[in-house]
C-alpha positions in Angstrom: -30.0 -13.3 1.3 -26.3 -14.5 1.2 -25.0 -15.6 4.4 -21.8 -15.5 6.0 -19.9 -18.0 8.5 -19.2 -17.1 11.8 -15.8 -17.4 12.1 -15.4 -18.9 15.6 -17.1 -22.0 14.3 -15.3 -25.4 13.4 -14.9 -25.2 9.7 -16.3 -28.2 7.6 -19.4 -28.1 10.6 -21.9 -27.4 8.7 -24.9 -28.6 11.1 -22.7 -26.5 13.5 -22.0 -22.9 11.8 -24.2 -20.0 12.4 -24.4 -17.3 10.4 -25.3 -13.6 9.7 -25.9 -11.2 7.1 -22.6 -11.3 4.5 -23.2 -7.2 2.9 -20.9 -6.1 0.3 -20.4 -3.2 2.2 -18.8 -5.6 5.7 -15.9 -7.1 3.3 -13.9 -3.5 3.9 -10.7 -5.1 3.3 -11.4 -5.7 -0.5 -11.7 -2.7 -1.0 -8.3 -0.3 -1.2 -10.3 2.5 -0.6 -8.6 6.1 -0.7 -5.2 4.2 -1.1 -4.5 4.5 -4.9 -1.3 4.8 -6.4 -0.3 8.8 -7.9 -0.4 8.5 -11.6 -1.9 10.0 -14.2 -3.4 8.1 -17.0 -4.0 10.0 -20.4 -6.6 9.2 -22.1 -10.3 9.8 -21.1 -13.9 7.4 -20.5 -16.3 8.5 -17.9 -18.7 5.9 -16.0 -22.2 5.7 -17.9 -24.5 8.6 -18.7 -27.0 6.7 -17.0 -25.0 5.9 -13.5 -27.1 7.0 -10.6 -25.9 10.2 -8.3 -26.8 11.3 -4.5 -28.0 14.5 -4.9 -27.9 15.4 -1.2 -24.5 16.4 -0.9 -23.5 19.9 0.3 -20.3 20.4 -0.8 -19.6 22.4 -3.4 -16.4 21.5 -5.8 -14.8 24.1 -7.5 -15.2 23.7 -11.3 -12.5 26.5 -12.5 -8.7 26.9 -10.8 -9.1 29.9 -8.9 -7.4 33.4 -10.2 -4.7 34.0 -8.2 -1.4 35.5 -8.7 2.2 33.3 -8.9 4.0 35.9 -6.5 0.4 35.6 -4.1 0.4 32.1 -4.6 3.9 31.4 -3.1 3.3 34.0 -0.5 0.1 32.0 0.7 1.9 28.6 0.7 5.0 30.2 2.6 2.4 32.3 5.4 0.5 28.5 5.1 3.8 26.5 6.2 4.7 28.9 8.8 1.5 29.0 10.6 1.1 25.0 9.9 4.4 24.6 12.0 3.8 27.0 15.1 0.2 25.0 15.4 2.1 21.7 15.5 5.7 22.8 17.6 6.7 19.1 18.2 5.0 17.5 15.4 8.0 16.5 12.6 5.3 16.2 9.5 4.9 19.9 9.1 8.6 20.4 8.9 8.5 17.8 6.5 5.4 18.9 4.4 7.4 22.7 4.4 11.1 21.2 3.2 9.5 19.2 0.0 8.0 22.3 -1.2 11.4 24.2 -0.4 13.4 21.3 -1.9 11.0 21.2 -5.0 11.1 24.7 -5.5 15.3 24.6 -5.6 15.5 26.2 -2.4 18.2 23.7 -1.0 19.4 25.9 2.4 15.5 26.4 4.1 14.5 22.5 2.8 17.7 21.0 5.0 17.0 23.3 7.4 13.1 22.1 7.6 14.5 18.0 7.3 17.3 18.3 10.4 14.5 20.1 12.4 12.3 17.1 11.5 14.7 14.6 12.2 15.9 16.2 15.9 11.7 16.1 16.7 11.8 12.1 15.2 15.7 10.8 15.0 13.9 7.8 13.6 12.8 9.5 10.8 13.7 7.5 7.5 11.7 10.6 5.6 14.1 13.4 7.1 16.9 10.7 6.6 16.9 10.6 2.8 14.7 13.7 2.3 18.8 15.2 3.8 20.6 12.4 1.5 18.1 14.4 -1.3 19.2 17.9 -0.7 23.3 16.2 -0.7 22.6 15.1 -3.9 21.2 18.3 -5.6 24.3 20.1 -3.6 26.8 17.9 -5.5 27.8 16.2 -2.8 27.0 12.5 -3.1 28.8 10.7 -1.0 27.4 12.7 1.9 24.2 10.6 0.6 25.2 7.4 0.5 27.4 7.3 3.9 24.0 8.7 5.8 21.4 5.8 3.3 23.6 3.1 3.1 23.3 1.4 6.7 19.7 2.6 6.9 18.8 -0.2 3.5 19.5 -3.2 5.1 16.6 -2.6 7.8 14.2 -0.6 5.2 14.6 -2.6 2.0 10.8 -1.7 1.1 11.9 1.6 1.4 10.9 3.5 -2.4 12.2 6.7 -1.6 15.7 5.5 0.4 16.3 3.2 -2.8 16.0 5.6 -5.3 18.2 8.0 -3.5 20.4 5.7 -2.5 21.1 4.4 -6.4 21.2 8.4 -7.4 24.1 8.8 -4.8 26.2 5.7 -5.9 25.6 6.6 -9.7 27.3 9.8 -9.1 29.5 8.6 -7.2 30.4 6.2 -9.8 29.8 2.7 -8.5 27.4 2.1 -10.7 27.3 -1.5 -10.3 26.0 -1.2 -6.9 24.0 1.4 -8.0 22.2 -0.9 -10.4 22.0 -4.0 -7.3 20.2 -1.0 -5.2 17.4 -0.1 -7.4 17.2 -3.4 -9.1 16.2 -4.9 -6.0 13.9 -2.3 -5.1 12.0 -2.8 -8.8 11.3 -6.5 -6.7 9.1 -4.1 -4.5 7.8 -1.4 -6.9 8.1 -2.9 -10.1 5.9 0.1 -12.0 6.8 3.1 -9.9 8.0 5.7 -13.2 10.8 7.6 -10.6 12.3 4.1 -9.8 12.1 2.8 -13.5 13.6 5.6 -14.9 16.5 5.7 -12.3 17.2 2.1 -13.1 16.7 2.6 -16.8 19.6 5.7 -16.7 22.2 3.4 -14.8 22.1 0.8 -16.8 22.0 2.4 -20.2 26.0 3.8 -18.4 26.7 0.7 -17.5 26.1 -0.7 -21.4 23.3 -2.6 -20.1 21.9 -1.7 -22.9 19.2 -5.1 -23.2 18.3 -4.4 -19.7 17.5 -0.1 -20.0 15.7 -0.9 -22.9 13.0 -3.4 -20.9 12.8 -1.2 -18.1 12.1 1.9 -20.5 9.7 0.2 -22.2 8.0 -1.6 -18.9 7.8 2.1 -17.9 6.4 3.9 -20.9 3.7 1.1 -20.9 2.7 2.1 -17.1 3.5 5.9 -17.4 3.3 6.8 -21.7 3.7 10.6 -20.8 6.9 10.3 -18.9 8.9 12.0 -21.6 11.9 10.9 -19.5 11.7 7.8 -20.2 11.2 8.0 -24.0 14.4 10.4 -24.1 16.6 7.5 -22.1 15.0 5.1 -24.5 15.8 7.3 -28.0 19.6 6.9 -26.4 19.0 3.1 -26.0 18.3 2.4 -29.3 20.4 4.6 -30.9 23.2 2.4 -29.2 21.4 -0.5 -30.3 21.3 0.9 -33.9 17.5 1.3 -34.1 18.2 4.9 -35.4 14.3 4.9 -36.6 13.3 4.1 -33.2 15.5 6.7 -31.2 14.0 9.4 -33.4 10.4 8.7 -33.1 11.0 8.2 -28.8 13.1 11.5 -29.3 10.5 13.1 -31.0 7.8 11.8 -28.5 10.1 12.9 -25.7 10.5 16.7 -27.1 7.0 16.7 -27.3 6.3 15.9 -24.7 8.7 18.0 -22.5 8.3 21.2 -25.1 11.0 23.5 -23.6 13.4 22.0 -25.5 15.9 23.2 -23.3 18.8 20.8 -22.2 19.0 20.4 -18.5 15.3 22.3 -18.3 13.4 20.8 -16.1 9.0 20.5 -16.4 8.6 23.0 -13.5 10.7 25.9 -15.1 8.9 25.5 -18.5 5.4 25.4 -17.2 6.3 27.5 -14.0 2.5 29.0 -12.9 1.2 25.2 -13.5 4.1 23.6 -11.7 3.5 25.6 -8.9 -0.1 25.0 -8.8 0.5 21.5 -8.6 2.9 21.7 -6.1 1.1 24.2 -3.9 -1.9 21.8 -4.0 0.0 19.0 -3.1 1.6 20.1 -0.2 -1.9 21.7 0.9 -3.7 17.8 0.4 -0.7 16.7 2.7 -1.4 18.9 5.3 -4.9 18.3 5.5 -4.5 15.0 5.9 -1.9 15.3 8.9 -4.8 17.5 10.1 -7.1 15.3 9.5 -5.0 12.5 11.7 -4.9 15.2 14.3 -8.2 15.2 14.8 -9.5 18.9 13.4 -11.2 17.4 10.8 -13.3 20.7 10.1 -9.8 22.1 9.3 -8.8 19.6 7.2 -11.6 19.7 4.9 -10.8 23.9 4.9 -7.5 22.7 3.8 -8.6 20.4 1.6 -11.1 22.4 -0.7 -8.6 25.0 -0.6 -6.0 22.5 -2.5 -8.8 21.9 -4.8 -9.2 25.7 -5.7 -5.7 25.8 -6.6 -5.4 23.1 -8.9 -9.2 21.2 -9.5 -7.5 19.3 -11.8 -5.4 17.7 -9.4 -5.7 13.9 -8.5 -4.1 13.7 -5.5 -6.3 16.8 -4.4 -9.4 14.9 -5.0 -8.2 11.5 -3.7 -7.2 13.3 -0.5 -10.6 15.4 -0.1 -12.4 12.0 -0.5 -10.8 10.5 2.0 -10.8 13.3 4.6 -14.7 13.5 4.0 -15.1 9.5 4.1 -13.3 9.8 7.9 -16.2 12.2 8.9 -18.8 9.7 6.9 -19.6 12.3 5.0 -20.4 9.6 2.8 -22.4 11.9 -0.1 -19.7 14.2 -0.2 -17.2 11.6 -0.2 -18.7 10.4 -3.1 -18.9 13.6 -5.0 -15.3 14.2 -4.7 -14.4 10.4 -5.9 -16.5 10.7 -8.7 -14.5 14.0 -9.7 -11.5 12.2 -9.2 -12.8 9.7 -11.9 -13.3 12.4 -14.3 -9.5 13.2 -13.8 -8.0 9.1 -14.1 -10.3 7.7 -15.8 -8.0 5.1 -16.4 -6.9 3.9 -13.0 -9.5 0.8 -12.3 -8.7 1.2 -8.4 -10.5 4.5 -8.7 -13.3 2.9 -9.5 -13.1 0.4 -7.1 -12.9 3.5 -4.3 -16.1 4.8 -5.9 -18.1 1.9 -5.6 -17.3 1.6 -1.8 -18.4 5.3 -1.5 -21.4 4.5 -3.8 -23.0 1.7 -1.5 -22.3 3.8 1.8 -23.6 6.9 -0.1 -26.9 4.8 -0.7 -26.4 4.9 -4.8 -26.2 0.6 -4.8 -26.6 0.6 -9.0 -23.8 3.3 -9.0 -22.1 1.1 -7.0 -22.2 -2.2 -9.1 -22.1 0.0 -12.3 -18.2 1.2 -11.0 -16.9 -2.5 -10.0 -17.9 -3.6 -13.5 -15.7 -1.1 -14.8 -12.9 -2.0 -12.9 -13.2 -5.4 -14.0 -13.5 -4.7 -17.7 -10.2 -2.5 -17.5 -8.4 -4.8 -14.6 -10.0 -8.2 -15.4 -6.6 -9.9 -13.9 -6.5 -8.0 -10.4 -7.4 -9.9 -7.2 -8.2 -7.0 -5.6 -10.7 -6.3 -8.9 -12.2 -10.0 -9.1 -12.6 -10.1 -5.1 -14.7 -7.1 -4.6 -16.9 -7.8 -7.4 -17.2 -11.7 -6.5 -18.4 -10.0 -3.0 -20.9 -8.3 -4.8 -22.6 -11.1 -6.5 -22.3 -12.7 -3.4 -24.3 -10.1 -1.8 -26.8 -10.4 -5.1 -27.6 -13.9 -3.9 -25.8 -14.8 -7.2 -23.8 -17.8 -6.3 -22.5 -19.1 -9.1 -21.0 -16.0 -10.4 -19.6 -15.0 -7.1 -18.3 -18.4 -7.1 -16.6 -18.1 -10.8 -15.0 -15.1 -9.5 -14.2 -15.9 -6.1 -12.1 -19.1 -7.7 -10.4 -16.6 -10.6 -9.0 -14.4 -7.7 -7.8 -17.3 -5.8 -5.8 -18.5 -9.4 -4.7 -14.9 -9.3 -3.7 -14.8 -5.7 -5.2 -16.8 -3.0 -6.6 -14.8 0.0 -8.7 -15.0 2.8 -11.6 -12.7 1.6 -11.7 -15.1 -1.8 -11.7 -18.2 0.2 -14.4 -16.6 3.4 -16.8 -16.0 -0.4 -16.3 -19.3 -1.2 -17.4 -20.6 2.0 -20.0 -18.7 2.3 -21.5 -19.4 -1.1 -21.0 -23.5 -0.8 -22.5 -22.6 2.7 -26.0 -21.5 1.0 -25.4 -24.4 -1.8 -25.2 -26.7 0.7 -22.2 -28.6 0.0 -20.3 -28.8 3.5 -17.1 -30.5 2.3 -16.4 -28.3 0.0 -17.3 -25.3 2.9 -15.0 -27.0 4.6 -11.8 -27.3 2.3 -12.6 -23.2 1.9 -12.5 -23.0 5.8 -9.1 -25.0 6.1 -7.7 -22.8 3.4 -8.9 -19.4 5.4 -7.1 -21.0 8.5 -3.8 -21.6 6.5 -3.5 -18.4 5.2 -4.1 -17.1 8.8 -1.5 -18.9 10.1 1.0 -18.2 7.8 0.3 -14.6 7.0 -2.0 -13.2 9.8 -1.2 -9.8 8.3 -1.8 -10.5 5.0 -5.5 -9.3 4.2 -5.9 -6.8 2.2 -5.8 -2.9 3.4 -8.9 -1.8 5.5 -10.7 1.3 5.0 -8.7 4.0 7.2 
C-alpha cells in the first residue's frame, strides 16, 4: 500500500516520519475537476468500448433537444430571468446572467439597464464594469469604453474580459498602438483564448503587423480550427503578404465555415433557432450554478437538466450539471453527465482528467485509470496530466512509474503534489536523502508560492 508523509514531520527524518494511506482520490488538487476551459474540439474518439460504467445512477439525460418553439423559447428565458431576479433582489449575478443574454441577443437598452443595476448592488463589480464598456462599444461610442476600462487595468491586469474590451475600444478609437500593448499583454495571461487571439490578430493586421497577425492567426486556428474568424483575418494576411494561394484556401475555409456569406452577418443571425439554443442554455447552466452557490441545490439541478433539454449538445451544459451534482456527491450521476460531456469534446484531455476523478469516487476504479491514460496519450506534456497519473501509479504501489512521472512533471513544472509523490515513493524505497531533498523542495515552493497548488475540487 503506498504511503504518504505526514506533513508536520522534519523532512529528511526518515526514522521520524509517520505515515498514512496516500489514495489517488486525497491528491484533489491534481485534479482540475469541473474547471475546463469552453472550447469545442472537432473531431470525434470516445473512451474504450470496454470502459466500465456505474449503473446506479438515477438521472436521466436527455438524448434529443427538446421540441420547442423560437418565439416559446425566448418567452421562457425572458419569464426565467425575471423570476430569477425577484428570487435574488440584492444579489448582482442575476442582473448580470439577464444583461449577457440581452446584450447577446442585440438588445443594447434592457442589457445596460440589467449591468448599471448590477453594478449599483456591487460598485466593485469589474463584470458590470466592462460588461457597460461592451454595450458602449456596440453603441458606437468607444471612448465611453475606454475612459470607464482604462484606470480599472492597472489593478486587474489578469482580467480577459477587461482586456479584450479595452483593446476593442482603443482600436476604434484609433490608437491602435496601445490597442495592440493592451491585448498583447493580456496574450502573456491567456495565450490560447480564440476571442483574445482574434482581437490581437485584427489590430495588428491595421497596424501592418503583418508578421505578427499572421502567428497569432495561425497560433489560434491551431487551438480553435473552426473559428472561421480567424481563417478570414488570416486570408487578408496573406494576401498582404502575397501568398494569394494561401488567402484563398483560409478564405474558402472561412466561408465554409461561416456559410451565410453575408458581410457583416454574424453566426447567430444565420443559424438563429441554434444560436438561441445555445445561448438560452448557457445562460440557464449559469444560473444554476449561482443557485447552486446559494444553496438550493435541488433547484439547481431543475435548472440544470432544463439547460440540457434545450441544447444536449451543449458542453458547458454538461460540464455545469456535473459539477452541480459532484457538490451534492451525487457521485454516479456526476459521472454520467461527465461522461456525456466526453462524447461532446472528445478532444479536450482535461475532460478526461474530470472523469477519472468522478470515476474513482463513483466506485468505477478501471474507468478511472482507463480516462487518465487518455489524457496522457493526447496531453503527454501537461503537469497537470503527468501529476495525476504519477498519483495513480503511486496509489498502484507502482513506484518506479509513479516516480518516472512524478520527475517528467517536475521538468514540466515543479509543484508541490509532484515533489509530496516523490517523497512518498523514495519513502517506501527507502532512500531517506533523497525523501529528504523532495521534502526541502515541497518546503521551498511553500514559501515562495503558498498559493500556488493546483485548483481544489469546489
Amino acid at each position: 500500500m503506498a504511503q504518504r508523509r505526514n506533513k508536520s514531520t522534519t523532512p529528511g527524518l526518515a526514522s521520524q516520519t509517520s505515515y498514512v494511506v496516500y489514495g489517488v482520490i486525497i491528491v484533489v488538487t491534481v485534479f482540475v475537476v469541473l474547471a475546463v476551459a469552453r472550447y469545442y474540439p472537432t473531431s470525434s474518439s470516445n473512451l474504450p468500448a470496454d470502459t466500465s460504467v456505474v449503473t446506479a445512477a438515477q438521472i436521466e439525460l436527455p438524448e434529443e433537444a427538446v421540441s420547442i418553439s423560437v418565439e416559446d423559447m425566448r418567452q421562457e428565458i425572458q419569464d426565467f430571468n425575471n423570476q430569477f431576479i425577484a428570487n435574488y433582489p440584492n444579489a448582482a449575478a442575476p442582473h448580470k446572467i439577464a444583461a449577457e443574454f440581452a446584450q447577446q441577443t442585440y438588445r443594447y437598452e434592457e442589457a445596460q439597464s440589467h449591468w448599471q443595476t448590477a453594478l449599483q448592488l456591487d460598485p466593485q463589480s469589474i463584470d458590470a464594469q466592462t460588461g457597460l464598456a461592451s454595450v458602449a462599444i456596440e453603441e458606437g461610442r468607444p471612448q465611453d469604453a475606454v475612459d470607464r476600462l482604462e484606470k480599472l487595468l492597472p489593478s486587474h491586469p489578469a482580467n480577459l474580459q477587461l482586456s479584450i474590451e479595452l483593446a476593442r475600444g482603443l482600436q476604434q478609437t484609433g490608437k491602435l498602438d496601445q490597442a495592440a500593448q493592451v491585448s498583447l499583454e493580456a496574450l502573456k495571461w491567456f495565450p490560447y483564448d480564440g476571442r483574445l487571439l482574434q482581437t490581437a490578430a485584427e489590430i495588428e493586421l491595421q497596424r501592418g503587423e503583418l508578421s505578427s497577425a499572421k502567428a497569432l492567426c495561425e497560433r489560434g486556428i491551431e487551438q480553435h480550427p473552426a473559428n472561421g474568424s480567424l481563417h478570414f483575418i488570416l486570408s487578408n494576411v496573406d494576401r498582404r503578404l502575397g501568398n494569394v494561394e494561401l488567402a484563398d484556401q483560409h478564405l474558402k475555409i472561412s466561408k465554409d465555415l461561416r456559410p451565410e456569406g453575408k458581410p457583416g452577418a454574424s453566426e447567430f443571425e444565420a443559424n438563429y433557432e441554434r444560436s438561441l439554443r445555445k445561448l438560452v442554455a448557457l445562460t440557464l447552466a449559469q444560473a444554476a450554478e449561482f443557485t447552486l452557490d446559494q444553496g438550493d441545490a435541488k433547484q439547481a439541478t431543475k435548472i440544470a437538466l432544463r439547460a440540457a433539454e434545450i441544447n444536449p449538445t451543449s458542453g458547458i451544459v454538461y460540464s455545469t450539471l456535473s459539477k452541480v451534482l459532484y457538490r451534492q456527491e451525487r457521485f454516479a450521476d456526476a459521472y454520467q453527465a461527465q461522461r456525456r460531456l466526453i462524447e461532446i469534446e472528445p478532444d479536450n484531455p482535461l475532460n478526461f482528467i474530470n472523469l477519472s476523478k468522478l470515476a474513482f469516487l463513483a466506485g468505477d476504479a478501471p474507468g478511472g485509470k482507463k480516462a487518465l491514460l487518455i489524457a496522457y496519450q493526447r496531453m503527454p506534456n501537461s503537469p497537470i496530466v503527468v501529476t495525476a497519473l504519477a498519483a495513480f501509479f503511486l496509489e498502484e504501489g507502482n513506484f518506479e512509474k509513479a516516480r518516472q512521472l512524478a520527475e517528467k512533471s517536475i521538468e514540466l513544472k515543479p509543484t508541490v503534489q509532484a515533489y509530496e509523490i516523490l517523497s512518498v515513493v523514495y519513502a517506501n524505497l527507502g532512500d531517506p536523502r533523497r525523501q529528504a531533498e523532495a521534502d526541502r523542495q515541497i518546503e521551498q515552493l511553500m514559501k515562495s508560492s503558498p498559493l500556488g497548488d493546483e485548483p481544489a475540487l469546489k
